[in-house]
C-alpha positions in Angstrom: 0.0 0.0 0.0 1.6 3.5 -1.0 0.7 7.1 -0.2 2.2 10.3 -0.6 2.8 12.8 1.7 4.2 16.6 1.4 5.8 17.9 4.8 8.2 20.6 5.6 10.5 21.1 8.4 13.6 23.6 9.0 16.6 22.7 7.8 20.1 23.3 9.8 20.1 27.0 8.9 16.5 27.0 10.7 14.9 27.5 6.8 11.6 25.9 6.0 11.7 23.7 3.3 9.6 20.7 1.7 9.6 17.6 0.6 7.2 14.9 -1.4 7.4 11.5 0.5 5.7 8.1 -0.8 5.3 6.1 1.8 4.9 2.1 1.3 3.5 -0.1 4.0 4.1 -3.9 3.6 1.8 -6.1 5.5 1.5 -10.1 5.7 -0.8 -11.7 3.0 -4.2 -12.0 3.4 -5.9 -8.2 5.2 -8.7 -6.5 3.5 -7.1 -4.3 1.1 -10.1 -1.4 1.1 -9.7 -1.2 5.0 -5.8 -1.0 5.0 -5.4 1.7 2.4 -8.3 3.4 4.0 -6.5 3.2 7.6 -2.7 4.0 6.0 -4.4 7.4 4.6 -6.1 8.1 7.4 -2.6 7.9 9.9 -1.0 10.0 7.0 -3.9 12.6 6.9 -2.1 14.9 10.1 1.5 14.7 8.5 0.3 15.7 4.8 0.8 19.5 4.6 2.6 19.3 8.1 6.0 20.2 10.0 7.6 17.2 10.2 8.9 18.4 13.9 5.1 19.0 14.8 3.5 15.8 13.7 5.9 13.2 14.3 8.5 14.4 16.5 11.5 14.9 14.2 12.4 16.4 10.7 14.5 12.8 9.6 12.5 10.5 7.2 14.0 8.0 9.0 12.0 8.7 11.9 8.9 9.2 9.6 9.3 5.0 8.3 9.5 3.9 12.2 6.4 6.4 13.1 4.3 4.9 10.6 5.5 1.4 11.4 4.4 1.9 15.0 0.9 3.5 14.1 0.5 0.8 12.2 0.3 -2.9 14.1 -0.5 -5.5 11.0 2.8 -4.0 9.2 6.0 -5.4 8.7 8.0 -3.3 6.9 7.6 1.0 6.0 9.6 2.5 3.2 9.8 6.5 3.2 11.1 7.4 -0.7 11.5 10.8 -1.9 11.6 9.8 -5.2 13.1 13.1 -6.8 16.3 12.3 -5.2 16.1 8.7 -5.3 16.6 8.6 -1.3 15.3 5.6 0.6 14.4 5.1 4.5 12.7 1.8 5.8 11.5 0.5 9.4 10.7 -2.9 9.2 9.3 -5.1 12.6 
């Protein structure tokens, strides 16, 4: 299941900045597709349009993969891309 996600937070000079996130969420064979993409957009509805800092605790998409892995209990395995820059973080259980 993948969704995107646009977020800011301040980079090191205390700028805010952007990014577009897709986030994919692996789960074990055999949930109810409708209901899973239904609750992964629903967890990513208050970080979409957010401050990273503000909505998960930290500006690293590192620490984006891991919060979505723990709001998540039936996943296994969260990939953060920001595909412009082909830059990868994942969170797996």
């Amino acid at each position: 299941m993948t969704t995107n996600v646009e977020c800011s937070h301040r980079d090191t000079d205390g700028r805010i900045h952007g990014h577009s996130y897709m986030v994919e969420v692996w789960v074990p064979a055999g949930p109810d597709l409708p209901s899973l993409a239904a609750a992964v957009r629903e967890i990513a509805a208050p970080v979409d349009h957010s401050m990273l800092e503000d909505s998960i605790g930290s500006p690293l998409m590192e620490d984006m993969a891991l919060w979505f892995l723990n709001q998540l209990p039936s996943a296994t395995r969260v990939v953060v891309r920001r595909p412009t820059l082909g830059f990868a973080a994942e969170a797996r259980r």
